[in-house]
Structures are given as structure tokens and as C-alpha cells.
C-alpha positions in Angstrom: -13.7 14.6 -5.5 -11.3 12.6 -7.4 -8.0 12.7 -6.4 -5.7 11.4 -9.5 -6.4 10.6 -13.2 -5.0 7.5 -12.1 -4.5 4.8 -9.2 -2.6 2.1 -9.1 -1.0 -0.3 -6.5 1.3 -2.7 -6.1 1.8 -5.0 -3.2 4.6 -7.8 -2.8 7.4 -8.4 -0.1 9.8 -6.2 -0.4 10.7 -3.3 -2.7 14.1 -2.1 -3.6 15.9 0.9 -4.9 18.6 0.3 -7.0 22.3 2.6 -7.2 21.1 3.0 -11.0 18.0 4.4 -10.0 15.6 1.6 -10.9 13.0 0.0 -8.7 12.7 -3.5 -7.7 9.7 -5.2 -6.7 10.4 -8.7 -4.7 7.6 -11.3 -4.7 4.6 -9.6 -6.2 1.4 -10.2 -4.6 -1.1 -10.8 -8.2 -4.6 -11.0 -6.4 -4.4 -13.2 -2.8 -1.8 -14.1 -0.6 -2.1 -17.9 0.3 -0.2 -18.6 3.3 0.6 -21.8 5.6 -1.3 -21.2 8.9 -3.3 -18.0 10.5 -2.4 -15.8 12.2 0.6 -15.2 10.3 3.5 -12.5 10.9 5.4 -11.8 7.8 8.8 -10.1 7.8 7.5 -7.1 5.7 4.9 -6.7 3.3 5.6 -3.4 1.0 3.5 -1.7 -1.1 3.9 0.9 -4.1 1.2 3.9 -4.6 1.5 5.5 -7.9 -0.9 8.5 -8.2 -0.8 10.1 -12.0 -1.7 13.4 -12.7 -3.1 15.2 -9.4 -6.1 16.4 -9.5 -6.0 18.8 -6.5 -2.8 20.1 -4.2 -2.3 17.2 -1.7 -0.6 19.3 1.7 -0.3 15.7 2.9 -1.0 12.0 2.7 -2.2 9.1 5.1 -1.8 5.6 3.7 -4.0 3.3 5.9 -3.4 -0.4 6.0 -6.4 -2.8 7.3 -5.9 -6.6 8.0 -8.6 -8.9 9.0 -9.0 -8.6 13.4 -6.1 -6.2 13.7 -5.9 -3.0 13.9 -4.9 -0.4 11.3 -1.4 0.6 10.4 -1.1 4.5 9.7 1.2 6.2 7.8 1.8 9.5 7.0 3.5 11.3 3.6 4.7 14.9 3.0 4.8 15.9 -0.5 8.4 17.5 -1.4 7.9 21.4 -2.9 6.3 22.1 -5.8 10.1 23.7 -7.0 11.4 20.2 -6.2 8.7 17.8 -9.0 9.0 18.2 -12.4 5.6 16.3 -12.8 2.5 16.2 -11.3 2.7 12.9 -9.9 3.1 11.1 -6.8 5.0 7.9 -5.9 4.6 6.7 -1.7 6.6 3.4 -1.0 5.4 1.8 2.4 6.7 -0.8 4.0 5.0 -2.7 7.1 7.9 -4.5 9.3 6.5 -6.5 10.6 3.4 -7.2 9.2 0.6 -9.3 11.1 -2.9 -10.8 10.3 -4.7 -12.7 13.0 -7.6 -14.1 10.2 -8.3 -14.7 6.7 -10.4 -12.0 5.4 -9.4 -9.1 3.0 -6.6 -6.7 3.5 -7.8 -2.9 2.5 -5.1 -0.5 1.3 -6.6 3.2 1.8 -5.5 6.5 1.8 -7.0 9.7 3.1 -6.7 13.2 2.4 -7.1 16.4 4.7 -9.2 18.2 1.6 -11.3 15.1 1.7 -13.1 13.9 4.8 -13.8 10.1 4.2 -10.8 7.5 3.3 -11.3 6.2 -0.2 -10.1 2.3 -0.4 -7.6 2.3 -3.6 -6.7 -2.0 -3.3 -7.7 -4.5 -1.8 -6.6 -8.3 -1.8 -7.6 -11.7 0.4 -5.4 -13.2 2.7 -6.3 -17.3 2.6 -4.7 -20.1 4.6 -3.3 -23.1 2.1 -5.5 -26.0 2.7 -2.8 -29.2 4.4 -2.2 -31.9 2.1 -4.0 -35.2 3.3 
């Protein structure tokens, strides 16, 4: 069952919401995140879910977080009433504060439906430690 005619993710530090109504992403996370030593605790780590044009009525959202040997972070979204959107859209902004990764490995960014019974895996990225200079 597909879900939206479109997924897309963003991950990066921190993301802000402006007084003009514009949204700022800090630190953009393109493909891995290359850090200094493991296991690593990072202030926050935020990520942007933009689902386009819903394909079915979503009563509610889990966004599921999974670093390398830790266990999952679970978050959960009400949609606001249908008398509310305009669109058929959806926007979720989560932030992990903080957030921690005890291995290199890949970080999975899922979310799961009620309608549907299996979590579907929208993003994924690597976290690698930086390699000390001789």
C-alpha cells in the first residue's frame, strides 16, 4: 500500500522556524555523518518528513529512529483535522535531544502506520568514525 506520491527526508542538526514563517535547516546531513570517535552523543540530530499527496487517511503517525547497538527512538504524530489543511500533505519535524550511537553502522529513519502493519524504511544514512591523522 503506498502511502504518499512522494517521500522525502531531510536530516541535519537542527531545524528552525523562523517569525516570517520560513524554515531553516542547520548543518545538512548529504549521505554520512563522519564523526571523531564512537560512540558518540550529539546535542540533537533533527530530521524533516515531507509526505506529498496522501494516498490514504493517516489517523496517526509513528516516526521510528534506529542507530547502530541502540535501541529505537519512537515518536508519535497526530494529524490536525481535515477542516484545518488546505492540502493533502503532510510535514512531521523530529528532533532527537540528545541523540546517541554506540557503533558505526547505518542509521534507519522509518515510519509506521496503523492501516499498515509492517514499518516501511523511508532514509537511511551511515554513521563512520574519521580516521586519526598519523
Amino acid at each position: 500500500m503506498k502511502i504518499a506520491k512522494k517521500i522525502f527526508t531531510i536530516v541535519c542538526d537542527d531545524i528552525r522556524f523562523e517569525a516570517d514563517g520560513r524554515i531553516s535547516l542547520m548543518g545538512v546531513i548529504e549521505k554520512d555523518l563522519t564523526v571523531n570517535e564512537i560512540p558518540i552523543i550529539l546535542p540533537t540530530l533533527s530530521i524533516m518528513i515531507s509526505l506529498e499527496n496522501l494516498q490514504i487517511k493517516i489517523s496517526e503517525i509513528e516516526v521510528i529512529v534506529k542507530a547502530p547497538k541502540t535501541g529505537p527512538e519512537k515518536l508519535r504524530f497526530v494529524p490536525p483535522p481535515a477542516e484545518v489543511k488546505d492540502d493533502n500533505d503532510a510535514k512531521l519535524f523530529v528532533k532527537l535531544v540528545p541523540f546517541r550511537a554506540k557503533a558505526e553502522g547505518v542509521v534507519e529513519i522509518q515510519i509506521k502506520i496503523p492501516e499498515i502493519k509492517k514499518a516501511m524504511t523511508i532514509h537511511s544514512f551511515r554513521i563512520i568514525q574519521a580516521n586519526p591523522l598519523d
